[in-house]
N, C-alpha and C positions, 0 to 999 in steps of 0.2 A: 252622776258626779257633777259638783258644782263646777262652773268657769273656772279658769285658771287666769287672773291675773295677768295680760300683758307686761308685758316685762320680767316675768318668773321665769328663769331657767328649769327649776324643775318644781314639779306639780307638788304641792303640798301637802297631800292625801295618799295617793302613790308611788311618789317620787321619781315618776319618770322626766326625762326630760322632753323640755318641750320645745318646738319652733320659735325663731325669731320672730317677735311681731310687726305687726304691719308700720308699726307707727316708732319701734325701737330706731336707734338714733347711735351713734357711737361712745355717747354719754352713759346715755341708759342703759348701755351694755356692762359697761361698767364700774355704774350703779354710780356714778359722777353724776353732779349735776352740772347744765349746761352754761357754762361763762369759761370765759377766756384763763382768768388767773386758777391755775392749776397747782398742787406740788408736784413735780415730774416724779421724784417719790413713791409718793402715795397712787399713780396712776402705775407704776411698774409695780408694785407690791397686791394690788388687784386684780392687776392682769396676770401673775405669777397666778395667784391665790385661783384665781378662775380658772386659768387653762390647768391645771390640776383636774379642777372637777370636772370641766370638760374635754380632758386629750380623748381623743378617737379610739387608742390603746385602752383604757378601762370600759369600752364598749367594745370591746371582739367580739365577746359571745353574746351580746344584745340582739334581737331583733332588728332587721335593714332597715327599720324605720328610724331606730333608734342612731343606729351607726350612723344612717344620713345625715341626723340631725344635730350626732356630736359635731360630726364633719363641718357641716356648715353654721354652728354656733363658734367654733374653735377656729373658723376661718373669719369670720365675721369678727371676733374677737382680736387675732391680728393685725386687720385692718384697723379696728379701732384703735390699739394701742400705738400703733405704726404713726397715725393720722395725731392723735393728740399729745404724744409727749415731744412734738414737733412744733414751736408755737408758731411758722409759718401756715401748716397745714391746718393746725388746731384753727387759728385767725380764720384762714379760705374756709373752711369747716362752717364755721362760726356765721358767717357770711351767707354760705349757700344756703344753711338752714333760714338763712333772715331774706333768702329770698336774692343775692348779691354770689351771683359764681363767676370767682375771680378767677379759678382756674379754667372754666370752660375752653373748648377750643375756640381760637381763632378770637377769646376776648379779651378787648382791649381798653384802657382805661385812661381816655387824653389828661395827660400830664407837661407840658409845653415848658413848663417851668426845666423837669428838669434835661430835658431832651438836650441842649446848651453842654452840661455836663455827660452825659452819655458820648457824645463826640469829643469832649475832652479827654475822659477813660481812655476811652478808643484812641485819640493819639499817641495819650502817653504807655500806653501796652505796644502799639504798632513800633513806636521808639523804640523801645527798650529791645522788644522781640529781634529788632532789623539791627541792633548795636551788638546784638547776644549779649546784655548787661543782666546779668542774672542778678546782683543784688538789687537794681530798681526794680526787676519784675518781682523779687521778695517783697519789696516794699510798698509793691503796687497794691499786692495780696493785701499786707497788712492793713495797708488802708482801708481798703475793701471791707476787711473783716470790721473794722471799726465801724463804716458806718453800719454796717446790719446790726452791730449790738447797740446801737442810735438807735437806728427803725427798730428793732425789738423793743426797745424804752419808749419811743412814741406811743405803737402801738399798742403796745399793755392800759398804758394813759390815757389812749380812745374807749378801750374797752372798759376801762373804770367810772367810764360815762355812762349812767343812765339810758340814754340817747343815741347810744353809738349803731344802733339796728336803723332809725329813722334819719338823724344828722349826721353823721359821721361815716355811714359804710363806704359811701365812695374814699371818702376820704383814707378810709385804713387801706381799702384796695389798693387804690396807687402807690401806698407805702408797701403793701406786698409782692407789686410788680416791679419797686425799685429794687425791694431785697431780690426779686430773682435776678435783676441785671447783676447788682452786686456778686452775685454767686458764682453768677457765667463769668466774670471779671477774676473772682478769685478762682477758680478752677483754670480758666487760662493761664492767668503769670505762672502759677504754681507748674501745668502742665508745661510752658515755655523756659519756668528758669531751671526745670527739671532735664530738659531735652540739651540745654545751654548745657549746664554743667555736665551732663555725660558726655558731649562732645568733646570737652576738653581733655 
């Protein structure tokens, strides 16, 4: 029987299916190619269309080889779709393959610039929290939320560069480590003007 194609779900001759390959990637899963600008769309309607052909239930009475391998294609798939119709994670994604893991633990990515601000935030949530002003912690959120869909326009804009693997990665990182302060920011107010107004 000839090779099967890395990246072939199922064997072409046979039609069984096959293992993840060594070199498959969240992209190639699939069947995206690998750049940032996505249609969120078209990434859900693939992953529909796939996990179809690979739920674990149309392989009951398959051989255990088989079952394992819906198993771990249908989970590997998951992941994948979880990871890129996210374009924080797609971005980190995008990164670690170019060699730049922004998610790693414990890494961190000097930003000095906006550190000044960060302790701003911080005052004005600690404010608010200690006032129990539930509309400013609303409006602390919305702020919040604003800049992330900034940093998402940024970084789309990075990624639209040629260059953005070699010049630019650092650069998209720290905008992905400010969208995570952003986050922690808006999940607080939200969680604080939340606990404010039950009190009342």
């Amino acid at each position: 029987m000839a090779d099967v194609p890395e990246g072939t779900a199922f064997c072409p001759s046979c039609r069984k299916i096959q293992p993840v390959g060594r070199n498959e990637d969240h992209f190639s899963l699939l069947g995206l190619a690998r750049e940032y600008a996505l249609d969120p769309r078209d990434v859900e309607r693939r992953f529909r269309d796939l996990s179809r052909l690979l739920h674990p239930d149309r392989f009951a009475r398959a051989e255990p080889r088989e079952r394992r391998l819906s198993l771990d294609r249908a989970t590997r798939l998951n992941d994948a779709c979880r990871a890129l119709r996210d374009w924080r994670q797609r971005a980190g994604y995008l990164l670690k393959l170019a060699g730049t893991d922004v998610f790693a633990e414990g890494r961190t990515f000097a930003d000095p610039d906006f550190l000044e601000e960060q302790l701003e935030w911080r005052e004005q949530l600690a404010f608010a929290t200690s006032n129990a002003d539930a509309d400013r912690l609303a409006r602390i959120a919305a702020e919040a939320r604003e800049r992330l869909r900034r940093i998402e326009d940024e970084v789309a804009r990075r990624f639209a560069d040629e260059r953005w693997y070699s010049d630019l990665n650092v650069d998209i990182a720290r905008r992905l480590s400010r969208a995570r302060y952003y986050d922690n920011i808006v999940a607080d107010a939200e969680r604080a003007s939340a606990a404010v107004r039950t009190a009342r």
